[in-house]
Structure formats: C-alpha cells, structure tokens
C-alpha positions in Angstrom: -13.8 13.0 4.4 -12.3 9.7 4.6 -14.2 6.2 4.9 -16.3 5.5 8.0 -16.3 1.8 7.5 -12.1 1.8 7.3 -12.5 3.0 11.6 -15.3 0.6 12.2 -13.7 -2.2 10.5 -10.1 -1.9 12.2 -11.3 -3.4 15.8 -10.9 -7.1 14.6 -13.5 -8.1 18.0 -16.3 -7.0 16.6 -18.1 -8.1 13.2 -19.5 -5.6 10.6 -22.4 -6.3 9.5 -24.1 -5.2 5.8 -27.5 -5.4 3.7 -26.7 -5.9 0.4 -29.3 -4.7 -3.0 -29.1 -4.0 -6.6 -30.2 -1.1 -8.0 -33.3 -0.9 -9.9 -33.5 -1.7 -13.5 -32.0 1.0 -16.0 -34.4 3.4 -17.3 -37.1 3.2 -14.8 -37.9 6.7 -14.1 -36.1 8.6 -11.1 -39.2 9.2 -9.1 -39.1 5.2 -9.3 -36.2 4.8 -8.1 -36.8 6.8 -5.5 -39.7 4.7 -4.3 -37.7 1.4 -4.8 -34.8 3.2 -2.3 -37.9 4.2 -0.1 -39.2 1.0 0.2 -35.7 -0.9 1.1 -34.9 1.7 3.8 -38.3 1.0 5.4 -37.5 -2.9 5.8 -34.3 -1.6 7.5 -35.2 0.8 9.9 -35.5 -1.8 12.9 -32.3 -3.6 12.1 -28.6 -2.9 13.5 -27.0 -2.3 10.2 -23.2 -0.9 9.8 -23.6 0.1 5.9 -25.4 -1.6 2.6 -23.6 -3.2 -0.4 -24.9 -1.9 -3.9 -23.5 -4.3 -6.8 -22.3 -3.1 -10.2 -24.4 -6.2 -12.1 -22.6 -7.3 -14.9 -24.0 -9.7 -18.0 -22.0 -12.8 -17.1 -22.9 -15.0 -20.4 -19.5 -15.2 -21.2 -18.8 -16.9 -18.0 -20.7 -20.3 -19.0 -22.8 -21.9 -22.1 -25.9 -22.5 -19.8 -28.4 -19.8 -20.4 -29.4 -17.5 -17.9 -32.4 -18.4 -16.3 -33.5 -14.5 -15.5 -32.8 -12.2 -19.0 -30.2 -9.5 -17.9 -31.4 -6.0 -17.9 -28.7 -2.5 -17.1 -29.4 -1.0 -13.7 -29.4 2.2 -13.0 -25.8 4.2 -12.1 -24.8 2.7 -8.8 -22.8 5.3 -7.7 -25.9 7.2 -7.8 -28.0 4.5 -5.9 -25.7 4.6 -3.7 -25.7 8.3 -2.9 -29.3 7.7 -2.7 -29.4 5.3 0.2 -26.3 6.5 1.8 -28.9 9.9 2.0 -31.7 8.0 3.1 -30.0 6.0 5.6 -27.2 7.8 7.2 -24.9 4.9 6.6 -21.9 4.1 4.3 -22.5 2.6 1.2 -19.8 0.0 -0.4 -20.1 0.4 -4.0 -19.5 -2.7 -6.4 -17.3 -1.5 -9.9 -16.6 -3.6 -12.9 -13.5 -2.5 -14.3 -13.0 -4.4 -17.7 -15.4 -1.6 -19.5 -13.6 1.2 -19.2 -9.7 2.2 -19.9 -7.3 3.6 -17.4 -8.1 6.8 -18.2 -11.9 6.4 -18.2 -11.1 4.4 -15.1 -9.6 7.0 -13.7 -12.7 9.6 -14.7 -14.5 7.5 -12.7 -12.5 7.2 -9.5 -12.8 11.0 -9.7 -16.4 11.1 -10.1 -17.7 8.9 -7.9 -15.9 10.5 -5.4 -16.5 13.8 -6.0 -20.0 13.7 -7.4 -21.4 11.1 -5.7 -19.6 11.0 -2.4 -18.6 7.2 -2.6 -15.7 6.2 0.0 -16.2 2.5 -0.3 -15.4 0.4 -3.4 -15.0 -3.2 -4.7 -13.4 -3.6 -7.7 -14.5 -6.7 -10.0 -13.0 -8.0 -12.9 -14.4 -9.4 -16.4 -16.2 -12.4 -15.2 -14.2 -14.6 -17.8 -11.1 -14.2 -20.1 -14.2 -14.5 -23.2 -15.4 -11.1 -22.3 -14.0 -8.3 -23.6 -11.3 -6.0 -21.0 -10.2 -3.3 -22.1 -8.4 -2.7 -18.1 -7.7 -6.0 -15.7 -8.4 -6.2 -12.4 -4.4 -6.2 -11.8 -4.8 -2.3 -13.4 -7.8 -1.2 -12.1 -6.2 -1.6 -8.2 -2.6 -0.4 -9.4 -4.4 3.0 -11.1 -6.6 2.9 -7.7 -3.4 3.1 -5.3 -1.8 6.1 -7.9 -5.2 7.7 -7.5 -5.4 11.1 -5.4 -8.6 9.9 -3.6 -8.2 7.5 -0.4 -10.6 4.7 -1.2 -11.8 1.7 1.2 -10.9 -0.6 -1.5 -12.1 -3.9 -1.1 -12.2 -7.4 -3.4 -14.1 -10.6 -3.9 -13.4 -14.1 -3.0 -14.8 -17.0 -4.3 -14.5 -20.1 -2.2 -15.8 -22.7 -5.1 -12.8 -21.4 -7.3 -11.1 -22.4 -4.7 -12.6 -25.9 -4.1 -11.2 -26.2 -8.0 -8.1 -24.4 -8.3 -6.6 -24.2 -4.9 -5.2 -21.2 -4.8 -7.6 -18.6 -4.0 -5.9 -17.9 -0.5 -2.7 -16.8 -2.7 -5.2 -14.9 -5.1 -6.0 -13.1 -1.4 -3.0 -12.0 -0.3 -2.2 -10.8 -3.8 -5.1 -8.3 -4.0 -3.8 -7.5 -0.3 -0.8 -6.7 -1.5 -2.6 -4.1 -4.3 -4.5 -2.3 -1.6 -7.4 -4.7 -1.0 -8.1 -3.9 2.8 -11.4 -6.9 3.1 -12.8 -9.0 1.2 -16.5 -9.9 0.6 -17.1 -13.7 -0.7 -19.9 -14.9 -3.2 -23.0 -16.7 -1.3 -22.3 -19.0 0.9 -24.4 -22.4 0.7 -21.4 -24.7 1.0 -19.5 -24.5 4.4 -16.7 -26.6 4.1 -15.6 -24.9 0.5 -15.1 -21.6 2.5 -14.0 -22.9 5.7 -10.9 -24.6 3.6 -10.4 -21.5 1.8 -10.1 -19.3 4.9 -7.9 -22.0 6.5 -5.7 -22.0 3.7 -5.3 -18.1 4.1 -5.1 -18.1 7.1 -2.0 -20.3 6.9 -0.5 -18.3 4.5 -1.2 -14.9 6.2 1.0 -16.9 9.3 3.5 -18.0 6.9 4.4 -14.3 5.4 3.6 -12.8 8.6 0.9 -10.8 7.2 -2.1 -10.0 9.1 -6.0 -11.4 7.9 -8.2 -9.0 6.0 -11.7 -8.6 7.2 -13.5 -11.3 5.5 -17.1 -10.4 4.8 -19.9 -13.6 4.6 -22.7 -13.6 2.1 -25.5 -15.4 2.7 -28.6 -15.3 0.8 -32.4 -17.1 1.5 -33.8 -19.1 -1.4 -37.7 -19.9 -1.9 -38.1 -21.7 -5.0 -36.0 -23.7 -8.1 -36.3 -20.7 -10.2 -33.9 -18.7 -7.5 -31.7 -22.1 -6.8 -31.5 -22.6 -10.5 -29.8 -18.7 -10.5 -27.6 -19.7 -7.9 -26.7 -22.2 -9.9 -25.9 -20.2 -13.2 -23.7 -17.3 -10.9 -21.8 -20.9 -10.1 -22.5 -20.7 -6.5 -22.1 -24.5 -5.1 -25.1 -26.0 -3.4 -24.6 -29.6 -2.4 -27.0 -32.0 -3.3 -28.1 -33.1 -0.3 -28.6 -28.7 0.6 -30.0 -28.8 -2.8 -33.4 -31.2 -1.8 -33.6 -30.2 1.4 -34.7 -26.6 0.8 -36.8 -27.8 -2.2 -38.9 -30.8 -0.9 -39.3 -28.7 2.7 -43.1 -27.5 3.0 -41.1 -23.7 3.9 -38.3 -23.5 1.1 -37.7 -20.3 2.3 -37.2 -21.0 6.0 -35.4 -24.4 5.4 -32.6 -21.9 3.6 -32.5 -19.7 6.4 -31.6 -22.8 8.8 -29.0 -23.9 6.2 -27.3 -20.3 6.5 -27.7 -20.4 9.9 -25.9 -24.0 9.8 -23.6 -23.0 7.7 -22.4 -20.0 9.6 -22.2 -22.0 12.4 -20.0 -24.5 10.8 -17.5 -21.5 9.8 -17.7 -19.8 12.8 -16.5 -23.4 14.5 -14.0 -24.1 12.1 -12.4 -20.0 11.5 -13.1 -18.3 14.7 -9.5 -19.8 16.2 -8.0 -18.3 13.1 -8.0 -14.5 13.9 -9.7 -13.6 11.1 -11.7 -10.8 11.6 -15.2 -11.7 10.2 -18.5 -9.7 8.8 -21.5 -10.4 7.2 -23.6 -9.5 4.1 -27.4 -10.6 3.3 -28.8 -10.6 0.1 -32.0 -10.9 -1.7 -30.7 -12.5 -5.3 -34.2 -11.7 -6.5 -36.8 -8.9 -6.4 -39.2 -10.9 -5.2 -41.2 -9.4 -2.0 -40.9 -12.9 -0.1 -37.1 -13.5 -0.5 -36.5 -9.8 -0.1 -38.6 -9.8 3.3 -36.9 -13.4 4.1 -33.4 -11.5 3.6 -34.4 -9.2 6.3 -35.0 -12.0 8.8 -31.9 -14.1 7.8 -29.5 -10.8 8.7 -31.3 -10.9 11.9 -30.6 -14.4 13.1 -27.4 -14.5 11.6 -25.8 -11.5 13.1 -26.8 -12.7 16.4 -25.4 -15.7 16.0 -22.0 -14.2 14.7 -22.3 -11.0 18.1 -22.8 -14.1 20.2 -19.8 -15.9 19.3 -17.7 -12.9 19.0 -19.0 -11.9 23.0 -17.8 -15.4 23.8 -14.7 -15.3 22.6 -13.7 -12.2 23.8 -15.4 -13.8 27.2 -12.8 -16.9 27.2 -9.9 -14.6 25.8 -10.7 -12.6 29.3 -11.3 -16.0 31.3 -8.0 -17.2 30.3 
C-alpha cells in the first residue's frame, strides 16, 4: 500500500496538520512503552489530527561546544514506535531517520525493513548534525539510494530557517532536496517569524524563477514553560529573540505567554507566505517529557490549526469572491 499522507497532502487548499513525539527512552521495558504510547493517544483522541511525527533523536554534541543542558539517552527503535501508534491511532506516522550511521548497504537494509516489518510509508531523512560527527552515508546518498530503492516512500526533509538567517541559501538547499525526491519539508521550531518568513520568500522566489512548484512546508511550533526548556531550545540552536526570550520568562504563565507567541508568530507567517502559494501544515511538539508542556502542546495544536483552517477558508473565500 502506498502513503496516505502523499493523497492528503497533494490538495495545496487545505493544511495538514501533525502531533509530533519521541519515543521513549531505550531500554524501558515494552510493556512501558506500551503505556507511554497509551497515554499520548489518550491526549489525542479529541483533536483533528492528519498523522504524528516520531523523531530519530540523535546526540548532537558535535554540533556546538556548549553542553547539553538534558544528558542524551537512545530511544527506543522508532520504526517500531511508530508501528505502535500508527496501530493505536489509525493514522500515518512520518518517521524521522538519521542516515550518517549506517552505509548504503545497511541503509538500504533499512529502507527494506522499515517497510516491510514495520509498515512505515512516511520518512525524513536527516543528516549528521555537523561535518565533526562521524558519516559513514551523506544526506546527498541517503536520498539518491532512497530514489534507487524498490519501495515508494513519502520522503520528506528538514529546513532550518536560522541557517538561513546566517547563510542565505537555505531556499537553494530546498529545491535541491526537491530535486532528490524530497516531496515536503518540515522546519525546526519556530519562535522567530521573520527568519522563516524570509526563508520561505526566498523559495518561493526561486521556485517562480525555475518554474518549479512549492513543496508542502510543514510549521513546528512548540510551548515552553520554564529556562530549563528555553535553555534546550537554545542548545538545538533554535533562535528566540530577546525581547520573545523575557517575555515568556518574566510572564506569571510562561507556558501560556509561549502559546500566544506561536499563535503570533503563525500569524505573522501566515500574513507574510499565504500570497505565496505555498502549501502550508503544521507540527506541535512537546521538546520535553514533562506532563505540563506535553498537555500545553495539546492546546497549542488546537489554536493554531484553527488559526491556519481559518485563513485557508478565507482565502479560498476571496479566491471565489474575485
């Protein structure tokens, strides 16, 4: 069976929308696991959810001399997480992979596997979080052995607008992994609207320029409820102004004050990017595994996908209008 999300994703009118989690900590007992997956699909089951996201977590202290502020432990297979809540839910699952661990061939294996074993249809492919780390297969490989492969993936990538903000050519680095099968793309946190509102111009410009059309472009948000979690944001290098920065933490509410940011923020995008034609989507997060972030995440994915149905409805509203 092919992807479900590939169908739902093609009708560029409507946004997708997408929980996403990490798996529990390697070596926790299956019956534990279990009860973790239990426990996520009962915060879900009064939301309006398209399909969850469940990350291949990597140890990223390559990436920067700071230390990490939480210690980083394995997680359980997430291919078989996956599985789990695709079960549990009835939904499709988009499965995280970080490629630089494996060779082609082991790649390969795996592309096999996860298919046949575990019934994944819906991948991103990550790369080594920094040219320090050791890669035994680049990213470019990974999505070149990918397209070769027998199996018809939903291959998506990542897209960082803050690498942008310092490089200036993420929107080039985009229609690259378009043109090596990526078919969306699902962007780090967002806590900094204008960084990803000039990356998404910029691609869009491109995209006109070579005639290419937009890939779905997937939103992250995530709440945040104390310096302990902005400090993590921090370390992953997602950008949080300064003025965002004391705002959330001298609120009496940390936790809702972030939730109006997203909202803000998402309003700022949706402004800026909804005249672009690119098809949009959104993914909430809990960055942490604590109960009040996770429970904050829930309420976050429901005000922000009705603020992204609402502008979507009008739009199509003033497209019919006019």
């Amino acid at each position: 069976m092919d992807s479900v999300l590939r169908a739902k994703s093609e009708d560029a009118k409507f946004g997708v929308y997408f929980i996403g989690t990490t798996p529990p900590r390697d070596g926790v007992p299956l019956e534990k696991v279990e009860e973790v997956a239990n426990k996520l699909v009962a915060r879900l089951d009064k939301i309006d959810f398209d399909g969850l996201i469940v990350y291949d977590i990597q140890d990223e202290s390559s990436r920067t001399d700071v230390t990490r502020p939480f210690p980083f432990n394995k997680t359980f297979e997430p291919c078989h997480y996956s599985q789990m809540l695709g079960y549990k839910t009835k939904k499709p699952v988009i499965t995280y992979k970080s490629v630089a661990s494996r060779d082609e061939s082991e790649f390969n294996q795996w592309l096999d596997n996860s298919w046949q074993l575990y019934g994944v249809r819906d991948i991103v492919l990550v790369g080594s979080p920094s040219s320090k780390g050791q890669q035994k297969l680049s990213l470019n490989a990974a999505y070149q052995a990918q397209l070769n492969h027998r199996h018809n993936y939903y291959v998506g990538g990542v897209t960082i607008a803050e690498r942008h903000a310092k490089k200036g050519d993420e929107h080039l680095r985009l229609i690259e992994k378009d043109k090596q099968g990526c078919e969306y793309f699902i962007s780090q946190a967002v806590y900094d609207a204008p960084a990803t509102i000039d990356m998404l111009s910029s691609y869009a410009r491109e995209c006109r320029a070579q005639n290419i059309r937009p890939k779905r472009m997937v939103l992250t948000f995530t709440p945040c409820g104390s310096e302990s979690t902005m400090d993590f944001m921090n370390w992953l290098g997602i950008s949080i102004p300064e003025s965002t920065r004391w705002r959330i933490l001298e609120s009496s509410n940390p936790l809702a004050e972030s939730i109006k940011v997203c909202r803000n923020n998402l309003n700022q995008i949706i402004e800026a990017v909804m005249p672009l034609n690119i098809p949009l989507g959104l993914n909430i997060e809990s960055l942490t595994n604590r109960k009040e972030e996770i429970d904050a995440s829930i309420r976050l994915y429901k005000l922000l996908k009705a603020t992204l149905d609402m502008a979507l409805a009008e739009r199509e509203l003033n497209s019919i209008d006019s």
